[in-house]
C-alpha positions in Angstrom: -14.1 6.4 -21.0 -15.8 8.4 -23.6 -18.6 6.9 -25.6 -16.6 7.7 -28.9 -12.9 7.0 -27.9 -11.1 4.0 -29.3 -10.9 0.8 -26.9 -6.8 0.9 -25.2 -4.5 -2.0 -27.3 -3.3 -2.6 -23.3 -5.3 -2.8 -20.2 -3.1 -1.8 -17.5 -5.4 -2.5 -14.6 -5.7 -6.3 -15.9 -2.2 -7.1 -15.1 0.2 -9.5 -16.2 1.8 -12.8 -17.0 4.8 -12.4 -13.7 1.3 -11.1 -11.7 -0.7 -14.4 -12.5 2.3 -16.8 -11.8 2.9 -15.0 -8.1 -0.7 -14.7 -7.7 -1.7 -16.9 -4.3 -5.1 -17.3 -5.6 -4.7 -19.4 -8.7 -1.0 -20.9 -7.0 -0.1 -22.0 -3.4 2.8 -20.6 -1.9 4.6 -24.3 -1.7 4.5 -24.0 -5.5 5.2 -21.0 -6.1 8.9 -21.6 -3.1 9.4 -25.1 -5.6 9.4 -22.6 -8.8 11.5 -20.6 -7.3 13.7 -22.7 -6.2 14.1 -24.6 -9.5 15.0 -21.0 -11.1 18.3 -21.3 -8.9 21.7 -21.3 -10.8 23.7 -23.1 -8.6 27.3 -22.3 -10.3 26.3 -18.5 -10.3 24.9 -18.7 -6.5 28.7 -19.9 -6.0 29.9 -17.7 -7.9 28.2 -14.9 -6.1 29.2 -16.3 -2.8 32.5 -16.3 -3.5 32.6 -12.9 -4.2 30.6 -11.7 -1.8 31.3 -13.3 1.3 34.6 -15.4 1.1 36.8 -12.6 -0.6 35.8 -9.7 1.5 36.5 -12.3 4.4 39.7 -13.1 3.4 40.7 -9.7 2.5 39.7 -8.8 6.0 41.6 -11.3 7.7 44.9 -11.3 5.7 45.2 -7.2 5.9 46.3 -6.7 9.6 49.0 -9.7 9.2 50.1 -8.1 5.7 50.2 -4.5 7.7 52.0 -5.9 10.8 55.0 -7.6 8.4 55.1 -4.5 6.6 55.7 -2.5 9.6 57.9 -4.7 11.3 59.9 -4.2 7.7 60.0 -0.6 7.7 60.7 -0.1 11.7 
């Protein structure tokens, strides 16, 4: 830095609060798993699994008995 120039408002090398709250030195991993886990929304994490997992699934296994009745139908 220049002898003259201003001081920066921010230090971008210092870091910041979401560095020191992951940070293994000043937290153990243990504690850091139990915040974690206490951040959990459990009616979204349904939610989410819902949509995710059990509608593509049942979307997957409806279509080939929906196709087949549609065919026999047609034919």
């Amino acid at each position: 830095m220049r002898s003259g120039a201003r001081p920066m408002l921010i230090e971008p090398r210092g870091g910041d609060a979401e560095d020191d709250a992951s940070s293994t030195k000043t937290h153990s991993l243990l504690a850091i798993a139990g915040t974690l886990l206490g951040e959990i929304n459990l009616p979204k994490l349904a939610l989410a699994w819902i949509i995710l997992a059990l509608v593509p699934g049942i979307l997957l296994g409806v279509a080939p008995l929906v196709v087949t009745a549609w065919y026999d139908d047609v034919a």
